[in-house]
C-alpha positions in Angstrom: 101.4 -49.9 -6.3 99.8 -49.9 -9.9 100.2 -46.4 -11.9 97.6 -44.0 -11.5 95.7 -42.1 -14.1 93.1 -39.5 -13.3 89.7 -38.4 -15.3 87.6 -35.8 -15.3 83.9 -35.8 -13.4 82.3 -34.0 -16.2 82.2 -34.1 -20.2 84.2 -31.0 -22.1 84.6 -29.9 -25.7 87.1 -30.3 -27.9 87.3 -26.0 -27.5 87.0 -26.1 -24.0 89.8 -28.8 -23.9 92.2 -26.8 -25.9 91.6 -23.6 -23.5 92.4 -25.3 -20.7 95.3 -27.5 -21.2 97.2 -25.0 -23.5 96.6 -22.5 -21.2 96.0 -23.5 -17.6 96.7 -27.0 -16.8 100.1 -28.2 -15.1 103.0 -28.1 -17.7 104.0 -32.0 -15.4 101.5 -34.0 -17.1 100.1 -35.5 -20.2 96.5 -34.8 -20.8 94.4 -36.4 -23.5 90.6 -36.0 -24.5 89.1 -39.5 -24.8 85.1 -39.6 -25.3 84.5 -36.0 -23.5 86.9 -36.9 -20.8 90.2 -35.0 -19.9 92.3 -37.9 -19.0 95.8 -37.3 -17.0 98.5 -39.4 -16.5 101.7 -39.3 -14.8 105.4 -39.4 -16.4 106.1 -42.8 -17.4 108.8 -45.0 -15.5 111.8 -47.1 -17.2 111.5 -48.2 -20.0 108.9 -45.9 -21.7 110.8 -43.2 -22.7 114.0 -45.5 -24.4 111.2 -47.2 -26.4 109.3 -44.3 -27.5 112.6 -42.3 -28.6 114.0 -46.1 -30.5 110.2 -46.2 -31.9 110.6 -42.0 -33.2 114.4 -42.9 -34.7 112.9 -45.9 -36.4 109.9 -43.9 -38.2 112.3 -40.2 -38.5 114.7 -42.1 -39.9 113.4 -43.5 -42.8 110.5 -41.6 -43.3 113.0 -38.2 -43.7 115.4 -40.5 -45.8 112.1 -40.9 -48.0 110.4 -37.6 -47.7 107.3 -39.3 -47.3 105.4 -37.1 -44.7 106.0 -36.0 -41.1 107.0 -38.2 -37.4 105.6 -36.3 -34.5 106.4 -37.2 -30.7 105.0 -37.6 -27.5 103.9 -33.8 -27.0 101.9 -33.4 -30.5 98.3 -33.2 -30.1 95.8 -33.8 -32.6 92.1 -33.2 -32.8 90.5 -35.8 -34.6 87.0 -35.7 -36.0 85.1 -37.6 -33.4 85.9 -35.0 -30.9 88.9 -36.4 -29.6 92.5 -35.1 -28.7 95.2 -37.4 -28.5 98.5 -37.2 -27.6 100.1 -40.3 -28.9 103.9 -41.9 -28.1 104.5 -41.4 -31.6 103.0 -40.9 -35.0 103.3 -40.6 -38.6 101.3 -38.4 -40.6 102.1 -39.2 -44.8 102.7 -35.9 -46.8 99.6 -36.7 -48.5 97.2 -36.4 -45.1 99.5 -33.2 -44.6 98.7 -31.6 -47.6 94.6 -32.0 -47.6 94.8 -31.3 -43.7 93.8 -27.3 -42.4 96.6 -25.2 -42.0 98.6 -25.6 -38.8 98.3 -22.9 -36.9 101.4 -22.3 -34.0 100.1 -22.9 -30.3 97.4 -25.0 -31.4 97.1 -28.7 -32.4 96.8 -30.2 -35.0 93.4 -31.0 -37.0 93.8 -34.0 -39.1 94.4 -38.0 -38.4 97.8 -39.3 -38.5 98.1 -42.8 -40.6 100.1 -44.4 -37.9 99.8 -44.2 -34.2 102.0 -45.7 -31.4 101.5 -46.5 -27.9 104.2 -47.9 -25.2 102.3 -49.7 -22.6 103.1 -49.2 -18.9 101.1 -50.8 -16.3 99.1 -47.9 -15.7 98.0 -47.5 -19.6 97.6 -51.0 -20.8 93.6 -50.9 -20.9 93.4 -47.7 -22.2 95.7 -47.9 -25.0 94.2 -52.1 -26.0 91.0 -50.7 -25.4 89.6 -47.2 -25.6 92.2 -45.4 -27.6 92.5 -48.4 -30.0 88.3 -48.1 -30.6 88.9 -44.2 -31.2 92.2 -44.7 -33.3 89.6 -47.1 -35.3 87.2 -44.8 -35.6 88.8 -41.9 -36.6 90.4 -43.9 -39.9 94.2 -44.1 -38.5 95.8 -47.2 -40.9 98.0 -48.7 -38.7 98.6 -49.2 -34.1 101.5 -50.2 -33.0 101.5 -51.3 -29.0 104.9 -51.7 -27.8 104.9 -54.4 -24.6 108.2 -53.9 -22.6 107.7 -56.4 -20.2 106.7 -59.2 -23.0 109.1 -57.4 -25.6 106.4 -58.0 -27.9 105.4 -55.0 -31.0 101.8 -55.9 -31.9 100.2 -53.9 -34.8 96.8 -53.7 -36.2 95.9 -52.9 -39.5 92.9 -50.9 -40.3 90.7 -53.1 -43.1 88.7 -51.9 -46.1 85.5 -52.9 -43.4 86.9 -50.0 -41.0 87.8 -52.1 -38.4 91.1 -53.3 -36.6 92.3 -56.5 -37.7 93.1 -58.5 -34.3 96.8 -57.7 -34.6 99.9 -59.9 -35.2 102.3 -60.0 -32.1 106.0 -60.0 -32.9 108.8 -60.8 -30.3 112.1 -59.6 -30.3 113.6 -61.0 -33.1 110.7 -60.6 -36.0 110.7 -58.2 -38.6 107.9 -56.7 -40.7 106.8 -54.6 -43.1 104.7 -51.6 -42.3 101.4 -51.0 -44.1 100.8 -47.0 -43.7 105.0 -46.3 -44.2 105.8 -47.0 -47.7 108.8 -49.4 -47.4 109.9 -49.4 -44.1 110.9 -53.1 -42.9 111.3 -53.0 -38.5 113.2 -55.2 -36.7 111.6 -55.2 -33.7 114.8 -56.1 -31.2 115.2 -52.1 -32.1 112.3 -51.2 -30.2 113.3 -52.9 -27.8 117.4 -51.9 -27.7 117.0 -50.3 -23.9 119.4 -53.0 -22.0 
């Protein structure tokens, strides 16, 4: 049986999104706003979590070594311009996006676009994250997606151009390193993604 994900009949606001799921909706589930729909998805099976946590280390890691902005996890919301509130796997957000960004305010998410944005793919996800949320991470000016593939043990990462648009993305398998574009410095060996065995 494939994973299910549920959606909403009806189109909300970004404000009538935020009242509800800070304040009503089930504490068990991950909700997301994707083009006016409140979008629900069960907890992830193995090995979701162990490569979302290797991903966070990987970014925290260096990014605190290099005070060069903030890593957020799975829980952080954001509220992006096009009306949108995501709740990514992980994210970076440089000091520089922090510092023009509105005030956090406590309780509330956050209202600015982070420069990286990470996805693990589980069979229940895989279209929306290749698809939808990849066309509303492009939109909204995030610099660089990276889609982790546990089954293929494959990190593929687009790179936003000077166009606006997504390149198509270069694959690499366990193995492969590369240099992030939107981290200053950071080389990834991408077996460390991977490192749930």
């Amino acid at each position: 049986m494939r994973e299910l994900a549920f959606e909403s009949t009806q189109d909300v606001t970004q404000a009538e999104f935020a009242e509800w799921v800070l304040r009503r909706a089930p504490r068990d589930f991950h909700f997301e706003l994707l083009n006016g729909r409140v979008v629900m998805t069960p907890p992830a099976g193995w090995p979701h979590g162990s490569v979302e946590s290797n991903v966070q280390w990987i970014l925290a890691s260096w990014v605190k070594a290099h005070k060069l902005g903030r890593v957020f996890g799975s829980s952080q919301g954001f509220e992006l311009p096009t009306g949108d509130t995501i709740e990514p796997d992980g994210s970076f957000v440089s000091a520089a996006r922090l510092k023009a960004a509105a005030k956090p305010e406590v309780g509330k998410f956050l209202r600015l676009v982070p420069d990286l944005v990470f996805e693990a793919i589980s069979p229940g996800n895989a279209s929306t994250d290749r698809v939808e949320k990849k066309a509303i991470y492009e939109r909204n000016g995030v610099a660089e997606y990276w889609l982790a593939d546990s089954r293929a043990r494959e990190l593929t990462v687009l790179t936003l151009g000077r166009n606006g648009r997504f390149n198509s993305g270069t694959a690499y398998p366990v193995g492969a390193r590369f240099k992030s574009k939107a981290v200053r410095g950071l080389i990834v060996k991408v077996g460390d993604v991977f490192d749930f065995d």
